[in-house]
C-alpha positions, 0 to 999 in steps of 0.5 A: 648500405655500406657502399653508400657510407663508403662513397660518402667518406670517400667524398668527405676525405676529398673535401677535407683536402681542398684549398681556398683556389678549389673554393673559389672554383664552387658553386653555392651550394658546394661551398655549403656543403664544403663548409659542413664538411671542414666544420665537422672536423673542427670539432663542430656538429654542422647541419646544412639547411635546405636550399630554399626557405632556409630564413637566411642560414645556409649551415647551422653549427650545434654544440655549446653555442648554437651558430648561424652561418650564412655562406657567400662564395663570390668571385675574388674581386666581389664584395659581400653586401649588408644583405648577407649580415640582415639574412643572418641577423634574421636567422639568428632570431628565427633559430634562436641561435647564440651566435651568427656569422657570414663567412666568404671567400671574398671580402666586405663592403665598408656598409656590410662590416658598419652593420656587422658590427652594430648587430653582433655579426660575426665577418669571416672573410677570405684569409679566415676562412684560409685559416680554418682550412689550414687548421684541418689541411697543413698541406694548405700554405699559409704563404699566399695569406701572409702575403695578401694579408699585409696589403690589406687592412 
């Protein structure tokens, strides 16, 4: 029993340490429990739905406001489609959830921020999500966002 709570903080530790170059070499399901993992030390009570059958919300924070999130972890170049913004919108609706956001190591399509925007959907793209790493790991430089983020708007 103590073994086991050992290895899961051991593994817990070593998540919180990675960086946005470590995420983009996850799989979905590793982004999803990366995820849990950087939100319960921001303070959130994150909860990771199962992997099929999850009506379109891959995380599920609780606290003040209850919050959806569907997780897209995509190839740099790729771009995530309104599909994501509708599962999410759904799971707002199925888990009565005040709030529901899409959060990626990628970027949008202009349809998927078009619909975000209409629906309440929050977007989190690569460089916010860089930000929430950096928050729980310094060690994370900022550098690479500051430059990227200047080119694209």
């Amino acid at each position: 029993m103590f073994y086991k709570q050992f290895l899961k903080w051991k593994v817990t530790k070593r998540m919180a340490q990675l960086g946005i170059k470590d995420i983009d070499r996850m799989d979905g399901f590793q982004f999803e429990a990366y995820l849990k993992v950087l939100f319960k030390k921001l303070g959130y009570c994150p909860l990771v739905t199962q992997k099929s059958g999850d009506y379109g919300a891959d995380v599920i924070l609780q606290g003040k406001n209850k919050v959806v999130i569907q997780s897209k972890r995509y190839g740099y170049k790729n771009r995530v489609s309104m599909d994501a913004v509708r599962e999410v919108y759904a799971a707002q609706a199925f888990y009565q959830a005040d709030e529901a956001w899409v959060i990626t190591n990628s970027f949008y399509t202009k349809q998927a921020k078009e619909l975000a925007k209409a629906c309440g959907v929050k977007l989190l793209n690569r460089y916010e999500l860089e930000q929430f790493i950096i928050k729980i790991n310094p060690e994370q430089s900022p550098k690479e966002v500051l430059r990227k983020k200047a080119f694209i708007k």
